[in-house]
Phi, psi and omega in degrees: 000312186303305190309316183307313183287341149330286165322342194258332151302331171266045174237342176276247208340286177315329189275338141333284171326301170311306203275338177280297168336295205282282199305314144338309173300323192312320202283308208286304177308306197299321184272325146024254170292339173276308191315328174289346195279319206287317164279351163102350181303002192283148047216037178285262217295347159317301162310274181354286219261311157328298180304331165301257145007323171280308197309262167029256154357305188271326167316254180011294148339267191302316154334282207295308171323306194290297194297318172309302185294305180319286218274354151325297185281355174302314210295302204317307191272015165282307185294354199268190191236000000 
């Protein structure tokens, strides 16, 4: 039982991953577009904050990605012999 929940724990974790990516581009284009609407800049601080919001995103990403391959290599030097 302990190997399934493993398993269903990194299926989260990935499925994380899809969901931090997207809502980051999201956060970032939406406030974007209000600062642009609210100062008149468009479409410069839009272009911004997407690019914010993506860098963000992928930080995210490689975090999770960085933290996973670490508790691989913990599990791997636990199992060895």
């Amino acid at each position: 039982m302990p190997r399934v929940r493993e398993t269903f724990q990194k299926y989260l974790r990935f499925s994380t991953m899809g969901l931090e990516l997207g809502l980051s581009v999201i956060i970032g284009l939406l406030i974007g577009q209000a600062l642009d609407g609210w100062l008149g800049t468009d479409p410069w601080l839009t272009l911004l904050f997407l690019i914010f919001g993506m860098v963000a995103g992928f930080r995210s990403v490689y975090r999770l990605v960085r933290e996973m391959q670490r508790r691989d290599r913990e599990k791997r030097d636990e199992t060895a012999p």
